[in-house]
C-alpha positions, -999 to +999 in steps of 0.1 A: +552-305+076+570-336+090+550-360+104+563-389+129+543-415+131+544-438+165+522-469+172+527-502+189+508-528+171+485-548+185+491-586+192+477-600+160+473-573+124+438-558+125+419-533+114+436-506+132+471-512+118+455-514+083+442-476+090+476-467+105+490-475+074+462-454+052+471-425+074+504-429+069+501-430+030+477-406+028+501-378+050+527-384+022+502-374-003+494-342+009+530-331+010+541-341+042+574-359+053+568-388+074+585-409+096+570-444+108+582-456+143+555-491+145+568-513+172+556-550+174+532-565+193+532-596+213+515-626+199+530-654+216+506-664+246+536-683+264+537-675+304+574-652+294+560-630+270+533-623+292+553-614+322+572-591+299+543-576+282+533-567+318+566-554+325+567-533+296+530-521+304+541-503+339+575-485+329+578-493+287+604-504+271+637-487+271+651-499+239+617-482+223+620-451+244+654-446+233+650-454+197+621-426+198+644-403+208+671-409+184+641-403+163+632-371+175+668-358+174+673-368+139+641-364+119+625-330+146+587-339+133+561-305+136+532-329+148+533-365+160+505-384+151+502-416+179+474-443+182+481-472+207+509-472+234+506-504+248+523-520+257+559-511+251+555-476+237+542-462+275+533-429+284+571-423+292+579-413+252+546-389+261+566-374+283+595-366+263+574-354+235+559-332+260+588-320+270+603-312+234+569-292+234+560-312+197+522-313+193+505-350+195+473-363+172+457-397+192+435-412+170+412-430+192+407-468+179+387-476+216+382-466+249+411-468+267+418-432+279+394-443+308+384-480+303+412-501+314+404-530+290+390-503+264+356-515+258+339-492+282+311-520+283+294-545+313+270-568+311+258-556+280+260-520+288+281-489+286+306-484+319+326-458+330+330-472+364+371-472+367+364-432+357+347-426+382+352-453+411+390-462+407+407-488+385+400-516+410+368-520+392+382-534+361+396-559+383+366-567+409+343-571+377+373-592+361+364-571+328+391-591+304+379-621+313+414-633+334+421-619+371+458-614+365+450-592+332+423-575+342+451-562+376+475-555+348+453-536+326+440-519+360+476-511+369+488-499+334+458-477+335+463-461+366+501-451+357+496-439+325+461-429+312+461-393+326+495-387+309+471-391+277+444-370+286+460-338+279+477-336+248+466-314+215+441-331+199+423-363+196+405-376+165+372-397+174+358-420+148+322-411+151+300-386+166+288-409+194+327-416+207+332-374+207+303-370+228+315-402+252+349-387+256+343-354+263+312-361+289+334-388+305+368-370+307+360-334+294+397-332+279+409-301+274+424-309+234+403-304+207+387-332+194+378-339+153+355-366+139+371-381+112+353-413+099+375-444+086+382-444+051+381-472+022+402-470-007+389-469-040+401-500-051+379-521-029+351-507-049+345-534-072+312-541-094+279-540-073+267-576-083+223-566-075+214-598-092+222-614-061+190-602-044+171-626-065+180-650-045+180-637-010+145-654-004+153-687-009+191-689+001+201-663+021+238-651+024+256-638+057+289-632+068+311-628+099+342-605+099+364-605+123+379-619+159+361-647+168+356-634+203+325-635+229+330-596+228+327-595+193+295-621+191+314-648+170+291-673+195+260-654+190+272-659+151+275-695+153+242-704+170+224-684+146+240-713+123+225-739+143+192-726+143+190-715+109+200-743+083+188-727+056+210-700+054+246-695+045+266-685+070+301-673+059+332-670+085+360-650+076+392-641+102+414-658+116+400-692+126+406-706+165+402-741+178+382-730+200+350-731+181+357-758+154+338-790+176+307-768+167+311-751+135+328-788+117+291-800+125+272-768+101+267-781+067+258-746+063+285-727+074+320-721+053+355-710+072+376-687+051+398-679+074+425-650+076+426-634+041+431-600+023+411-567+027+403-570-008+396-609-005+374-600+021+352-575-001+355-602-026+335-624-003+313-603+010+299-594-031+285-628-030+267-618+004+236-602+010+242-590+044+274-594+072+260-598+110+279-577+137+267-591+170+292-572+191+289-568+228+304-533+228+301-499+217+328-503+188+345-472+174+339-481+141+345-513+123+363-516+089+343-542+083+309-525+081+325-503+056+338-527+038+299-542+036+288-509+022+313-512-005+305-547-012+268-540-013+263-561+013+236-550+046+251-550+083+229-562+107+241-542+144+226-539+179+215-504+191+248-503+211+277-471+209+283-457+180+270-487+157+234-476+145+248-441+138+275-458+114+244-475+094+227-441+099+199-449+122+182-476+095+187-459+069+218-478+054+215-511+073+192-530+094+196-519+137+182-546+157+176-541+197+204-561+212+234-587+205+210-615+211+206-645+186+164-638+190+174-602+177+196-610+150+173-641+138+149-616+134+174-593+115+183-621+091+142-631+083+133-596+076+161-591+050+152-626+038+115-622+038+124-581+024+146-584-005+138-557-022+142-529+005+169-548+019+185-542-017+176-503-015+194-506+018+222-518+001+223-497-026+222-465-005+251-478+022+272-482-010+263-445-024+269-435+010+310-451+017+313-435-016+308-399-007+317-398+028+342-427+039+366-412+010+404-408+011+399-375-002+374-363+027+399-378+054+427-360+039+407-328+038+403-333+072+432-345+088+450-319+072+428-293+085+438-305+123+472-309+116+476-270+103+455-261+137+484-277+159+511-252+169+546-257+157+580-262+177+598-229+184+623-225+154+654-223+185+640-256+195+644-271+157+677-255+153+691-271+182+671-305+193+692-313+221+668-306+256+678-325+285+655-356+290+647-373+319+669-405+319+653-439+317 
């Protein structure tokens, strides 16, 4: 089967271009041709880009339109396998795949078939409002934080979402964002959970001696965008309060929080580094805090905790206490608040040895489940489901498309 692959990264490498690049890997070990179209994200925050990222958001970009199409032409894919679209892909190229009748795969990394923003969170709480009340919501409630983004996003949403909401199949990353999507939107395409996958090689020795010590000095780590969405705040006042504790901050590092965190003589930057570098830290860990404000899809780096041996600490929001299996793999606490999470961190420190069982069992767990061989399975099976071009249409590639 040949197998194009189309995404637009996002403005900075995370966790969902890493996966893009698993998926890709992993399609050309099961056989498959593949072809990668990734298209770059903007970074720059000048006052340009930005007009032109907002440009690109309500009609796409034409130089990426028509180098998806000389694409299609040349390589004729079965199956086109598409995670983001913003903001210079545009639902435009889902249009001309639509047209040349080739099945799509969206892998769903958020919420953004009916969240403008893609959090589908407010004030602490899940939201569907644009869904069901019109995208003006997204910027009434100011949901990115900034007027002119949030009108942006609301725009880009209204011209393009429902080009998205009927296409083959979708794959959701936990059982939680299946159920969201199809009470929310009820799409007509199939839709497969498929849980993230680690590779083997991050699975290193499981250093238990560590536990040993969890009572006197405990260990904790951040992962991640340090973001008031993602709780890096919540993080660093857990810092403050708790001076006996390490506290371990690993992503890329902003200027924005350095006046506080320079002050922590208990708190160590890392900064941007590897995946592996990153389960490297977390060994010496005994647990990694996710304080995050929304329901998540599911976070590389809780599964890169399990294979660390390290316990994740998460609210009882989305999909997150399902990914530590109710309790049984990790530690669910009742909110994103630092009260919550303080008492999170005292119960493992107070608890080593069942936080160590914990531990033990979210490591057994990544192991059999979270495997490249179970994705593959799986994602196999959907592609084979997906109906294939018309062999006239292969043979001869060259339908009239709408001009840009």
């Amino acid at each position: 089967m040949r197998v194009y692959v189309l995404h637009n990264d996002y403005g900075t490498f995370s966790g969902e271009e890493a996966m893009v690049e698993a998926i890709a890997d992993l399609l050309v070990d099961s056989g498959h041709t593949v072809r990668k179209r990734r298209i770059s994200g903007i970074e720059s925050r000048k006052p340009l880009d930005f007009v032109r990222a907002a440009y690109w958001s309500m009609v796409g970009d034409k130089r990426v339109y028509r180098n998806v199409e000389a694409d299609l032409d040349e390589f004729v894919p079965d199956v086109v396998f598409m995670q983001n679209i913003y903001p210079r892909i545009s639902s435009r190229v889902v249009g001309l795949l639509s047209r040349r009748n080739i099945p799509v795969v969206m892998r769903q990394a958020n919420y953004r078939l009916f969240c403008p923003v893609g959090t589908a969170s407010r004030d602490g709480g899940f939201c569907a409002d644009c869904r069901y009340h019109g995208e003006s919501r997204a910027v009434i409630n100011n949901c990115s934080g900034s007027y002119p983004k949030s009108l942006i996003y609301a725009l880009r949403h209204r011209r393009h979402a429902r080009h998205l909401r009927d296409l083959h199949a979708y794959i959701a990353q936990t059982h939680y964002q299946k159920r969201v999507l199809k009470q929310v939107l009820d799409l007509p395409g199939r839709i497969d959970v498929i849980h993230n996958l680690v590779p083997a090689a991050l699975f290193g020795p499981n250093d238990e001696a560590k536990w040993t010590t969890a009572g006197e000095r405990l260990a904790v780590a951040f992962v991640g965008r340090r973001s008031e969405l993602k709780g890096y705040d919540t993080f660093i006042e857990l810092a403050e309060r708790m001076p006996d504790v390490e506290f371990h901050s690993i992503g890329a590092s902003s200027d924005r929080w350095d006046d506080r965190t320079r002050q922590l003589r208990n708190h160590t930057d890392h900064g941007f580094v590897s995946r592996s570098e990153i389960v490297d830290i977390l060994r010496g860990c005994h647990c990694i805090a996710v304080p995050s404000r929304w329901p998540e899809g599911m976070p590389n780096v809780i599964l890169e905790a399990f294979a660390a041996g390290c316990v994740p600490i998460v609210p009882a929001i989305g999909a997150l206490p399902e990914i530590v299996g109710f309790g049984k793999f990790g530690v669910v606490v009742d909110s994103p608040s630092v009260e919550s999470f303080e008492f999170g961190l005292s119960r493992i420190a107070n608890r080593p040895l069942p936080a160590k069982k914990l531990a033990r069992r979210g490591r057994a767990h990544v192991q059999s489940v979270h495997t490249r061989s179970a994705y593959q399975e799986r994602l196999n099976s959907l592609l084979d489901s997906l109906e294939r071009p018309s062999a006239d249409m292969r043979d001869n590639p060259d339908v009239k498309d709408e001009p840009v």
